[in-house]
C-alpha positions in Angstrom: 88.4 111.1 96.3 85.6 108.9 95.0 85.6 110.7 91.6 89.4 110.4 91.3 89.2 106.6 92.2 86.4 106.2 89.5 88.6 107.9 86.5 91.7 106.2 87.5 89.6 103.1 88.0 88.0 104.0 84.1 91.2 104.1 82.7 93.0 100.9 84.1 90.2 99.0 82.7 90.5 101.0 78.8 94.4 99.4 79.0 93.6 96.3 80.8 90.2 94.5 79.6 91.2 91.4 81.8 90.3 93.1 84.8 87.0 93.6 86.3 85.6 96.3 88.1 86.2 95.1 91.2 89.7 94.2 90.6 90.6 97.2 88.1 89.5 99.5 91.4 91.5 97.3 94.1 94.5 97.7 91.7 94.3 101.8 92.0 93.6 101.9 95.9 96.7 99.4 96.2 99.1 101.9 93.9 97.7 104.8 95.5 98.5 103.4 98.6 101.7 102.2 98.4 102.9 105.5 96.6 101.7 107.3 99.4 103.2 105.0 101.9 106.8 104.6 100.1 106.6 108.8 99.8 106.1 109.4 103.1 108.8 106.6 104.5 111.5 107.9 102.4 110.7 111.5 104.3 109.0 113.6 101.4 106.7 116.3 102.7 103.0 115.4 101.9 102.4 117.2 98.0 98.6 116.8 97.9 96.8 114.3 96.1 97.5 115.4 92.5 101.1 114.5 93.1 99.4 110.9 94.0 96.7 110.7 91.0 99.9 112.0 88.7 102.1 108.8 89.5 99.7 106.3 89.5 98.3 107.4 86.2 101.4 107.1 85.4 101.9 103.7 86.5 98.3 102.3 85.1 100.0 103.7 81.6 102.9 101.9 81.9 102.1 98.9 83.5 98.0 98.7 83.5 98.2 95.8 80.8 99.9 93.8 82.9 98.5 94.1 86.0 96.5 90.7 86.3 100.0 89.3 85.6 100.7 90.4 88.9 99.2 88.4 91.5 99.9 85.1 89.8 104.1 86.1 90.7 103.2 87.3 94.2 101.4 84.8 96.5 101.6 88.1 99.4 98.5 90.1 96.8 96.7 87.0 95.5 93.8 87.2 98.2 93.4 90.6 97.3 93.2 90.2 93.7 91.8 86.7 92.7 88.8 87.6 90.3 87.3 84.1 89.8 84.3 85.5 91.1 83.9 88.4 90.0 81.4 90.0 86.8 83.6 91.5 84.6 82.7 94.5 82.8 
């Protein structure tokens, strides 16, 4: 999982250069996550974790550049995502 974590991880930060390390790899834990979660609350069998890394690849390309956007909208994610003090990359 670690390797799959570090490419996604890799490739959020090549669309999203706001984003630091830290943050970039909160961001694909937290869409890996909820995918998972959502999936399996609307009664899907489990389909492995390349269904997973499929979808939020998919997400980081279609949303990755907006990502920082994010938490200044939604007070629930800004703990988890505030980057003031953070070394970006």
């Amino acid at each position: 999982m670690e390797e799959t974590f570090r490419k996604l991880t890799e490739r959020l930060l090549q669309r999203n250069s706001r984003l630091s390390v830290t943050r970039a790899r909160t961001w694909v834990e937290l869409l890996w996550e909820d995918f998972e979660t959502t999936y399996a609350k609307a009664g899907h069998d489990y389909r492995g974790k390349e269904l997973t890394e499929k979808m939020v690849t998919q997400l980081i390309d279609s949303y990755g550049t907006k990502l920082h956007e994010f938490a200044a909208r939604n007070p629930k994610y800004k703990h988890l995502l505030d980057d003031s003090n953070d070394i970006t990359h």
